[in-house]
LUMGUPA-710726 format. One record per residue (C-alpha): x, y, z; residue number from 1; residue in three letters. Coordinates in nm, 4 decimals, decimal comma. Each point is the difference from the previous one (the first is absolute). Layout:
// residues N
{pt {X; Y; Z}; NUM; 'ALA'}
...
END
This chain:
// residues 293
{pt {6,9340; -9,3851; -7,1847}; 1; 'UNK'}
{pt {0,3215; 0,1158; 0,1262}; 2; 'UNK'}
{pt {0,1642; 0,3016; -0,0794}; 3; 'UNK'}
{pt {0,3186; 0,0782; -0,0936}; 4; 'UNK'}
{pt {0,1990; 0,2962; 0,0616}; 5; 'UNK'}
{pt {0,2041; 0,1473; -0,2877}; 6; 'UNK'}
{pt {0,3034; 0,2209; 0,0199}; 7; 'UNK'}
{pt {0,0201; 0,2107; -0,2767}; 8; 'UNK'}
{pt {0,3973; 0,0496; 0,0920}; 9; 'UNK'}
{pt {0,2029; -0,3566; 0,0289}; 10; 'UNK'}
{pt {0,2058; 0,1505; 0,2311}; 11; 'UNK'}
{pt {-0,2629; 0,1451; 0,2700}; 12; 'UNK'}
{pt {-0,0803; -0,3517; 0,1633}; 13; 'UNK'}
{pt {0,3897; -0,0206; 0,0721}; 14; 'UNK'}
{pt {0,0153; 0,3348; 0,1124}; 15; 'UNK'}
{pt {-0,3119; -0,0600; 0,2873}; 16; 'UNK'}
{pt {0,1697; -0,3242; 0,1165}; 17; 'UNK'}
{pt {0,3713; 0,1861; 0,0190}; 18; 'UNK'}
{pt {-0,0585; 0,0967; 0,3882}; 19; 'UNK'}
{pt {-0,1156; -0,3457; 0,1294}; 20; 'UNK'}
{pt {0,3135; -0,1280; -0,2400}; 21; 'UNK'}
{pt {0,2478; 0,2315; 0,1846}; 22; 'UNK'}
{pt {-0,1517; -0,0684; 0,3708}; 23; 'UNK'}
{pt {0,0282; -0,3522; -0,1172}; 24; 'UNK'}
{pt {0,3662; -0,0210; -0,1350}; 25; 'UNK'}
{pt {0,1302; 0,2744; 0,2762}; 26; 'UNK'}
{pt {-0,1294; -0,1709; 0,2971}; 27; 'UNK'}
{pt {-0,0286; -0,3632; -0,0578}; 28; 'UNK'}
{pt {0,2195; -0,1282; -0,2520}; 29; 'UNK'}
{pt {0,3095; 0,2218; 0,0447}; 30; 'UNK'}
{pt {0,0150; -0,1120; 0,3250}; 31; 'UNK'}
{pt {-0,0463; -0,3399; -0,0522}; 32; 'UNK'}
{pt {0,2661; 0,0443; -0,1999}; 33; 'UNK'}
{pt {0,2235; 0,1428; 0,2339}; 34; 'UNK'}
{pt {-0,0583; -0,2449; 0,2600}; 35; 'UNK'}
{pt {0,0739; -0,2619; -0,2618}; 36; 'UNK'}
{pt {0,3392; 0,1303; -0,0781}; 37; 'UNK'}
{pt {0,0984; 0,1238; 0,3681}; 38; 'UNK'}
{pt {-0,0815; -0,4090; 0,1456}; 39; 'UNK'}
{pt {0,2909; -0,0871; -0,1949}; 40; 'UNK'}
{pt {0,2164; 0,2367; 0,1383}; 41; 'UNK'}
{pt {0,1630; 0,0299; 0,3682}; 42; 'UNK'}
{pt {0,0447; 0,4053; 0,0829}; 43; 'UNK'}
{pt {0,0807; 0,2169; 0,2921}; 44; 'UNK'}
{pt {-0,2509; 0,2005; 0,2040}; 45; 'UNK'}
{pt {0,0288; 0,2507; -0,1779}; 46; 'UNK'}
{pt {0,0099; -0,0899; -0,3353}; 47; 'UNK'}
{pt {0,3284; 0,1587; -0,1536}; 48; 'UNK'}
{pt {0,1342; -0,3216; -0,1146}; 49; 'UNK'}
{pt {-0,1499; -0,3785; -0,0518}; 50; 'UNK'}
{pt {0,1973; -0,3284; -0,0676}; 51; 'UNK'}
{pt {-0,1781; -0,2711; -0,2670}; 52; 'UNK'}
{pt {-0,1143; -0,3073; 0,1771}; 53; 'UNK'}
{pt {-0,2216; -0,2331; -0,2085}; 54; 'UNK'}
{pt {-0,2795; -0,1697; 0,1311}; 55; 'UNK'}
{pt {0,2169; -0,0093; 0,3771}; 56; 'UNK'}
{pt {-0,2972; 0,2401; 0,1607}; 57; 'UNK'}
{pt {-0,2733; -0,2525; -0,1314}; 58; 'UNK'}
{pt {0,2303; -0,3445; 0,1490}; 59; 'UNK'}
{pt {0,0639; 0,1897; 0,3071}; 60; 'UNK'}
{pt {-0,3989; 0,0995; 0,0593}; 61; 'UNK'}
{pt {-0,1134; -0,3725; -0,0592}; 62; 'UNK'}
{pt {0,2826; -0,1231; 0,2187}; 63; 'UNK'}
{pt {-0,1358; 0,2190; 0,2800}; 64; 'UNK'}
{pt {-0,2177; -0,1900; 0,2165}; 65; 'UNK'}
{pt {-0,1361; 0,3464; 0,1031}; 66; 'UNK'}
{pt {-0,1292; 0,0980; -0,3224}; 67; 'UNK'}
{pt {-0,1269; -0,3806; -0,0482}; 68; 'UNK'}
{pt {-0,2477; 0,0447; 0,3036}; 69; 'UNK'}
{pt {-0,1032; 0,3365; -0,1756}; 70; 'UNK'}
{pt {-0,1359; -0,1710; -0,2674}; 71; 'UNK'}
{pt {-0,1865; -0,1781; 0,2168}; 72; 'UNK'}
{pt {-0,1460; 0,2963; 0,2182}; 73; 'UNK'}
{pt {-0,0725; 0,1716; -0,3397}; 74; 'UNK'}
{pt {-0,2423; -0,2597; -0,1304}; 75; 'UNK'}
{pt {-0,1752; -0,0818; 0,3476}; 76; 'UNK'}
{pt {-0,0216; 0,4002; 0,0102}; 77; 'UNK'}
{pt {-0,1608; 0,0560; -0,3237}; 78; 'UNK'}
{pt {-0,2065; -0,3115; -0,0744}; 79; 'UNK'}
{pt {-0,1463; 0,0388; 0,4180}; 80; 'UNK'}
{pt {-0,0519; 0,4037; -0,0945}; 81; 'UNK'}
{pt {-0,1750; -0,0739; -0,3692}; 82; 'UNK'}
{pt {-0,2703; -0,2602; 0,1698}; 83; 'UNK'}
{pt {-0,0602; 0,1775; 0,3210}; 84; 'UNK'}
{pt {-0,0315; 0,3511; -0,1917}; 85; 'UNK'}
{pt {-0,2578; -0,1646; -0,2314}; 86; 'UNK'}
{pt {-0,1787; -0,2123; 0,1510}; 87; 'UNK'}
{pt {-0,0948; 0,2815; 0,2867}; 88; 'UNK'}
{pt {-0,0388; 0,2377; -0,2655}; 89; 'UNK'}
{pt {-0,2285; -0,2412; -0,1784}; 90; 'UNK'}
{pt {-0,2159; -0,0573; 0,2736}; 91; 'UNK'}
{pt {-0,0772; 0,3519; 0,1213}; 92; 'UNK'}
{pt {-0,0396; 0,1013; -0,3705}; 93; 'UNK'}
{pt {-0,2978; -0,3029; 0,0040}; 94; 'UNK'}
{pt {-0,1595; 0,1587; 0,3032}; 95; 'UNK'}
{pt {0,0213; 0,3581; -0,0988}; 96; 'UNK'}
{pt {-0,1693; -0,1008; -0,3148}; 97; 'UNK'}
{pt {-0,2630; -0,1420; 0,2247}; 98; 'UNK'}
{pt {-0,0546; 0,2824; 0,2048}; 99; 'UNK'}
{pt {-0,2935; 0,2257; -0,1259}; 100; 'UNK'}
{pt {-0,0084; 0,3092; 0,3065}; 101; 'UNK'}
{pt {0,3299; 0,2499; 0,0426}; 102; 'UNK'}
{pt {0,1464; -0,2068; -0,2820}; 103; 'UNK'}
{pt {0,2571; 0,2848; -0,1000}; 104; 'UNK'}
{pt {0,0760; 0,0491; 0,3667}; 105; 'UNK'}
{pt {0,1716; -0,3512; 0,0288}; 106; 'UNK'}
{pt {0,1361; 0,0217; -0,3370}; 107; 'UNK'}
{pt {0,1760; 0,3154; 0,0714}; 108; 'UNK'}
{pt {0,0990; -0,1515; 0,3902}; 109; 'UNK'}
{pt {0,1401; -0,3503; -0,2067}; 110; 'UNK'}
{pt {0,2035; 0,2660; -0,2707}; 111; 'UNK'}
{pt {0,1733; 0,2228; 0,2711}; 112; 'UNK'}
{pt {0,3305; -0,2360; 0,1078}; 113; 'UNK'}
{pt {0,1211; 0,0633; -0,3220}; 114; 'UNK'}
{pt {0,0871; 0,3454; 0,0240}; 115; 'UNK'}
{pt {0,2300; -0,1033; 0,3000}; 116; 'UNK'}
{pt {0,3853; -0,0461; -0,1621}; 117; 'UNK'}
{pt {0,1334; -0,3352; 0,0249}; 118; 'UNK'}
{pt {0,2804; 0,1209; 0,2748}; 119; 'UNK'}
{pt {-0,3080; 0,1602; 0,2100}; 120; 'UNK'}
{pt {-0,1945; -0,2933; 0,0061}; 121; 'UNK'}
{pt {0,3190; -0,1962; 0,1038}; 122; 'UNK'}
{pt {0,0215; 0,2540; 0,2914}; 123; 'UNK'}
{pt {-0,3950; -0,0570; 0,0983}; 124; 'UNK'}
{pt {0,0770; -0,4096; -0,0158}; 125; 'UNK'}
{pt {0,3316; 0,0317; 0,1995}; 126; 'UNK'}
{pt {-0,2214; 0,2167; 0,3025}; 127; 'UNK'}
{pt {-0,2835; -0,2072; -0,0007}; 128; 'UNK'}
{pt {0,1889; -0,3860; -0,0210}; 129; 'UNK'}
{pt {0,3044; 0,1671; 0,2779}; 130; 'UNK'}
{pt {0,0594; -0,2202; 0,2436}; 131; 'UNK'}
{pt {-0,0301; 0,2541; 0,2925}; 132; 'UNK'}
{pt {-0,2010; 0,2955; -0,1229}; 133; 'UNK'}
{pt {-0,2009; -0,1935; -0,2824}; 134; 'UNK'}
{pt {-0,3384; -0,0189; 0,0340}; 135; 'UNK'}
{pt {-0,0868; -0,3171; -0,2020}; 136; 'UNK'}
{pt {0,3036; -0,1948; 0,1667}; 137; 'UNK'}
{pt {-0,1558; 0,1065; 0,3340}; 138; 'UNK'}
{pt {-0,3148; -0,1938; -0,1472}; 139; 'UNK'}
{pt {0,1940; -0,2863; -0,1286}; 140; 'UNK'}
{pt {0,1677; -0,0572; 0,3644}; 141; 'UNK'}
{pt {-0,3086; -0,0035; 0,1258}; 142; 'UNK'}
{pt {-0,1285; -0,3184; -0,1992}; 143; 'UNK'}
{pt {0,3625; -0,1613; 0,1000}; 144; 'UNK'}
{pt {0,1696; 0,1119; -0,2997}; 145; 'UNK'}
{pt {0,3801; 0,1332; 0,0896}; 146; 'UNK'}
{pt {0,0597; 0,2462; -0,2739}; 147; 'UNK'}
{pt {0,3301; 0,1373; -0,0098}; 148; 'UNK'}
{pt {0,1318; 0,0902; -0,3847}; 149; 'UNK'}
{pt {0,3843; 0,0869; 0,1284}; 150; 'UNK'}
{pt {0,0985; -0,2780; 0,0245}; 151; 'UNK'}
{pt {-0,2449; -0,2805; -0,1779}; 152; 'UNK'}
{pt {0,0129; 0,0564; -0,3422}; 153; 'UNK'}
{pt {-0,3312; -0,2232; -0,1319}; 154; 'UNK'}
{pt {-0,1653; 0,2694; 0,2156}; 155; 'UNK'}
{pt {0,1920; 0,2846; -0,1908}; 156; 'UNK'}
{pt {-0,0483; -0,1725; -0,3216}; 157; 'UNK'}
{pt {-0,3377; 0,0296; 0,1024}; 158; 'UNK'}
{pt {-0,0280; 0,3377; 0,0869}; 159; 'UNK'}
{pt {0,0936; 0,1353; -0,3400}; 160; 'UNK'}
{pt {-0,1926; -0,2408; -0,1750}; 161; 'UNK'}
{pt {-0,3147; 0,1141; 0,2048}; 162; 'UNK'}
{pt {0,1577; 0,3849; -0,0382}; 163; 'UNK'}
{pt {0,0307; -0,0710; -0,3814}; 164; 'UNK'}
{pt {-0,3739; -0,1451; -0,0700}; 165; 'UNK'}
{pt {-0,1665; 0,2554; 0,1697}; 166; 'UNK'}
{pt {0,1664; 0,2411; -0,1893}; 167; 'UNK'}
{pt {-0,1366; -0,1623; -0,3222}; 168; 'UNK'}
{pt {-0,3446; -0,0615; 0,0943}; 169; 'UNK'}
{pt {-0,1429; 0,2714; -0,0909}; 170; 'UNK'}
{pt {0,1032; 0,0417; -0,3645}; 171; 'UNK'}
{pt {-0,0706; -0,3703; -0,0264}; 172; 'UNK'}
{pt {-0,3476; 0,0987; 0,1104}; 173; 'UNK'}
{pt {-0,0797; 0,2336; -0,2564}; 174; 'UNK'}
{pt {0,1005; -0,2073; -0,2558}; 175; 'UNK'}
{pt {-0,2621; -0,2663; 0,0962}; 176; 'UNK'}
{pt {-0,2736; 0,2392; 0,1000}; 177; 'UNK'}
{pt {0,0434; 0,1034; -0,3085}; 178; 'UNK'}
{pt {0,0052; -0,3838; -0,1804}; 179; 'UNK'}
{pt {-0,3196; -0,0551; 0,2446}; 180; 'UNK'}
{pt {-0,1812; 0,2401; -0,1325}; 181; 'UNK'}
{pt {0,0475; -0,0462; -0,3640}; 182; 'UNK'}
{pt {-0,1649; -0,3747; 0,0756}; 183; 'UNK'}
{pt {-0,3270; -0,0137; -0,1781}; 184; 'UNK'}
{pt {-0,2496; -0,0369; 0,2600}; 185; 'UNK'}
{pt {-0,2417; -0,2161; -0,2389}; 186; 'UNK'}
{pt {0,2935; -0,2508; 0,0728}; 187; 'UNK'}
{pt {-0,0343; -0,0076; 0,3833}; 188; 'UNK'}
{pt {-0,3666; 0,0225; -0,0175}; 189; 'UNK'}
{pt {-0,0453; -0,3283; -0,2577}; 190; 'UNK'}
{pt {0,2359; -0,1797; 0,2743}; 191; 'UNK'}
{pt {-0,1911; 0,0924; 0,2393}; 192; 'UNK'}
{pt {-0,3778; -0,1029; -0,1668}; 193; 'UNK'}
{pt {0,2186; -0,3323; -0,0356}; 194; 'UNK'}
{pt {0,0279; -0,0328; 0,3650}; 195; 'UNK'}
{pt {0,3895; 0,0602; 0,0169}; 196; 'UNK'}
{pt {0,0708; 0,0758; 0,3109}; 197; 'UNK'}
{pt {0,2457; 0,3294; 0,0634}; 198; 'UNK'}
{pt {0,3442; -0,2143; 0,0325}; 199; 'UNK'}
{pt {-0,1160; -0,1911; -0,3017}; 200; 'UNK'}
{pt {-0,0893; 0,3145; -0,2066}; 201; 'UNK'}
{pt {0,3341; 0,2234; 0,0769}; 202; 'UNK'}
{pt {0,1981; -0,3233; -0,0345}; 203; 'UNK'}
{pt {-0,1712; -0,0422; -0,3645}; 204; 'UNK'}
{pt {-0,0370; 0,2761; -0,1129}; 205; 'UNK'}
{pt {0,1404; 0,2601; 0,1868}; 206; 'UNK'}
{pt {0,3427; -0,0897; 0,0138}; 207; 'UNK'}
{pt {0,0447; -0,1353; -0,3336}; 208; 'UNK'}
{pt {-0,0808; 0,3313; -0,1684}; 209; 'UNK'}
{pt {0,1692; 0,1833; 0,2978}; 210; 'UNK'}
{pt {0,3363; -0,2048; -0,1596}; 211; 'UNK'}
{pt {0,1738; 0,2670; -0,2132}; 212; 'UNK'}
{pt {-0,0760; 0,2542; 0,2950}; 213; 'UNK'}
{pt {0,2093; -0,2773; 0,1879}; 214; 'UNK'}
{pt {0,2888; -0,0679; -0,2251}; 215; 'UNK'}
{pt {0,0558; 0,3352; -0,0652}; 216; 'UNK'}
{pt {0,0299; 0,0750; 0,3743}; 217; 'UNK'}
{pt {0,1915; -0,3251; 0,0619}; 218; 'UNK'}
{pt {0,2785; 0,1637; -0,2318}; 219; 'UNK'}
{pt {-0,0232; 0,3681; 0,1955}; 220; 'UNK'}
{pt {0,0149; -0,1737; 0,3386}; 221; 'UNK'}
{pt {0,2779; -0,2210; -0,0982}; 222; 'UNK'}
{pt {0,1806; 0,3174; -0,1305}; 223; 'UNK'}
{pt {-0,0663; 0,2011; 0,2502}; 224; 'UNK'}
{pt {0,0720; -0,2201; 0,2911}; 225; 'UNK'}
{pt {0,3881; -0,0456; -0,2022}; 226; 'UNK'}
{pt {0,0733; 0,3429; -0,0434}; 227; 'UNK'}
{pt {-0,2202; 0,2544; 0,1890}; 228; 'UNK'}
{pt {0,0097; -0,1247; 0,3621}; 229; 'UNK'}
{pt {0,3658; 0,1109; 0,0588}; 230; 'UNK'}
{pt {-0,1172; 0,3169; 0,2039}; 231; 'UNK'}
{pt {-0,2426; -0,2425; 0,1622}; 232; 'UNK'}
{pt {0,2818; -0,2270; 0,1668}; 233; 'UNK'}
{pt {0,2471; 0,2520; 0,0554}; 234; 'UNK'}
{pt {-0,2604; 0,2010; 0,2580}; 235; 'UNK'}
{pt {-0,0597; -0,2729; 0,1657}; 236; 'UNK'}
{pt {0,2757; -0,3035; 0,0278}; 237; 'UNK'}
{pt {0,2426; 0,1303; -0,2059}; 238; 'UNK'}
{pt {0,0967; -0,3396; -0,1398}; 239; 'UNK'}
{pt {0,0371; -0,2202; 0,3256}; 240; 'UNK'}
{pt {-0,0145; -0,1474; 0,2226}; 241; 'UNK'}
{pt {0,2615; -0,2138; -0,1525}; 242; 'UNK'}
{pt {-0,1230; 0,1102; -0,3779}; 243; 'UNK'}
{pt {-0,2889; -0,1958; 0,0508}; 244; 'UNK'}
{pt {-0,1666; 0,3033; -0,1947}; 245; 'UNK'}
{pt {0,3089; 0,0901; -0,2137}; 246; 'UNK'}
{pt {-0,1837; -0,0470; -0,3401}; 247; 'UNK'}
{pt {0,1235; 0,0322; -0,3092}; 248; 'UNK'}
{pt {-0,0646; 0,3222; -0,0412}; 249; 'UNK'}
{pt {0,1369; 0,1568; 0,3419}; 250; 'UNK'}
{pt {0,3026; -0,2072; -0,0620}; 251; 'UNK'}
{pt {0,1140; 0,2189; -0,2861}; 252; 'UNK'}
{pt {-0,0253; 0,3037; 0,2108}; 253; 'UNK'}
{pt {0,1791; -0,1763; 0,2540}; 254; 'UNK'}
{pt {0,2856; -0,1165; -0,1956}; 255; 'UNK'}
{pt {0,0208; 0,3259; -0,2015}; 256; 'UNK'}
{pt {-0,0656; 0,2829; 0,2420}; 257; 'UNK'}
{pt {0,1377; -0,1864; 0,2786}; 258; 'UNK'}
{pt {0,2331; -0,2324; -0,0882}; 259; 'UNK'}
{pt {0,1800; 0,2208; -0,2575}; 260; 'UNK'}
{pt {-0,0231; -0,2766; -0,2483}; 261; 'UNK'}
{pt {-0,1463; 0,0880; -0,2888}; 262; 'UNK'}
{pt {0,0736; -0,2684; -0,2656}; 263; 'UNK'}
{pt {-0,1323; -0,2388; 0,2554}; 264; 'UNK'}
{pt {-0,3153; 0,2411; 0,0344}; 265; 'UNK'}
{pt {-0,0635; 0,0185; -0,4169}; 266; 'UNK'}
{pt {0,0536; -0,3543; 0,0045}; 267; 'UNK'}
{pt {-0,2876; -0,0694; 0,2375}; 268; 'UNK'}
{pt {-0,2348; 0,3044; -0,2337}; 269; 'UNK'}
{pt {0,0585; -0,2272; -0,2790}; 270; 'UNK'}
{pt {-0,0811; -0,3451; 0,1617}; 271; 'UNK'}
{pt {-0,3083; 0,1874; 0,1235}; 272; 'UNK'}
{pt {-0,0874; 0,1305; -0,3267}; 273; 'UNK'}
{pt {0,0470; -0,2865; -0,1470}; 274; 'UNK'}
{pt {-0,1933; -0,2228; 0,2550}; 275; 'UNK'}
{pt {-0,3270; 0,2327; -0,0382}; 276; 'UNK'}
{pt {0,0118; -0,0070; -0,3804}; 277; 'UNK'}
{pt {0,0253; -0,3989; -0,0021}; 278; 'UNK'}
{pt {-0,2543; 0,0395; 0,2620}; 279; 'UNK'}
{pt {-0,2806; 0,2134; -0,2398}; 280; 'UNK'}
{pt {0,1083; -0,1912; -0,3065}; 281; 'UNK'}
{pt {-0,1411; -0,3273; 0,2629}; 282; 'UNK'}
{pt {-0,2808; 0,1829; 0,0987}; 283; 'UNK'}
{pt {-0,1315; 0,0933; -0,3650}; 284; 'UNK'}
{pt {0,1168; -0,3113; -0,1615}; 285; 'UNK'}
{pt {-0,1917; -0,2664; 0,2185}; 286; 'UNK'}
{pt {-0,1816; 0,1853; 0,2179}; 287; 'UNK'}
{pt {-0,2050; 0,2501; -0,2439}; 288; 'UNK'}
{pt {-0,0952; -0,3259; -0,1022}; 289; 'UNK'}
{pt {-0,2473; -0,0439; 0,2752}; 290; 'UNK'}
{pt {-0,1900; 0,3657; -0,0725}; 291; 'UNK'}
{pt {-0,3138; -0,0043; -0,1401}; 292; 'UNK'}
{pt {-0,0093; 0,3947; -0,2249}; 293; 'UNK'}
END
């Protein structure tokens, strides 16, 4: 039987959820608001005055074959960084739960990247992938593979996307060690007296009760690869070559911070806001579908 808690004062349950209230209006929707008003405006750098516009900054951002293409980069980006983060993750959180000596060793080994901050981990990619100094382009010259991230930008796009997912790994990992191990074994062992092989049994029965585990990561990575990678691709191609990695995201700063034009950069916070929510509302409405609780 489930218990219910009982306030004895109606107005104590209001007064424990005030703070996450406050956070929540102070830091997410006043700004959103903000941004909402400023993308119809045009002001100066330095915000004394501001002249009404309309929806110009919106017409002028899809009639910007710059800002098309960063659509583009932006969904490449954070559909190749969602798969490759969880499907790696995936894997080494199947073997770990496999291995039975210095188990907590590996675990601990597999946690560590993510205490590195997104802009240091940019920094480690950009040493290791530089085409003079780099360590694993030295490596990839050697199998006849010229690597040179200046000035192609597939292998930039690359680069962060590779930057990005091992970033994530590791929290993706803990999430299904932790969905592995709350398997019933009677499950994998009745497989098994059925002669199921090991492909057959995690493909079964593994993965299908591994699936809210995996949609709610698919949501974080998606998230995550949108808004929390800016550090990320400013340490190591700042945008280029040619904003081949200009996504959505760095674009704002860009057109804010550096372009001085802030009704343009709210405009492009809202379309990005607005293309995340549509995004989760997608994700929950057809995809939840799929996930066996």
């Amino acid at each position: 039987m489930q218990k219910r808690v009982i306030f004895k004062a109606r107005g104590l349950p209001y007064l424990l959820v005030l703070p996450q209230i406050a956070i929540t209006v102070i830091f997410f929707f006043w700004p959103s608001w903000q941004a909402l008003e400023s993308s119809f405006f045009i002001e100066d750098a330095f915000g004394f005055s501001r002249e009404w516009v309309g929806w110009q900054n919106y017409r002028e951002l899809f009639n910007d074959p710059g800002y098309l293409r960063s659509f583009r980069s932006t969904l490449i980006f954070g559909l190749s960084v969602a798969a490759l983060a969880m499907s790696l993750a995936l894997g080494l959180a199947v073997a770990a739960n496999r291995v039975l000596r210095a188990t907590q060793g590996y675990r601990t080994l597999l946690i560590w990247p993510y205490a590195v901050a997104p802009a240091l981990a940019g920094v480690i990619w950009y040493f290791l992938m530089n085409p003079s100094l780099g360590i694993v382009a030295y490596w990839l010259k050697g199998i006849g593979v010229e690597w040179n991230h200046y000035v192609n930008g597939d292998q930039a796009l690359l680069l962060v996307i590779v930057a990005a997912a091992w970033k994530q790994i590791s929290y993706n990992f803990l999430f299904f060690l932790a969905g592995l191990q709350s398997i019933p074994k009677s499950l994998i062992e009745a497989a098994a007296i059925d002669r199921a092989g090991p492909v057959r049994r995690f493909w079964s029965i593994t993965f299908p009760l591994l699936s809210p585990t995996t949609f709610f990561l698919l949501v974080v990575n998606l998230v995550y690869a949108f808004f929390d990678t800016f550090s990320l691709i400013h340490a190591t191609t700042e945008g280029g070559p040619s904003d081949s990695t200009s996504i959505l995201v760095f674009r704002v700063y860009n057109t804010g911070f550096i372009g001085q034009d802030y009704g343009g950069s709210a405009a492009q916070s809202v379309i990005l806001m607005a293309l995340v929510i549509v995004m989760t509302v997608v994700q929950f409405r057809y995809v939840e579908r799929k996930v066996n609780y």
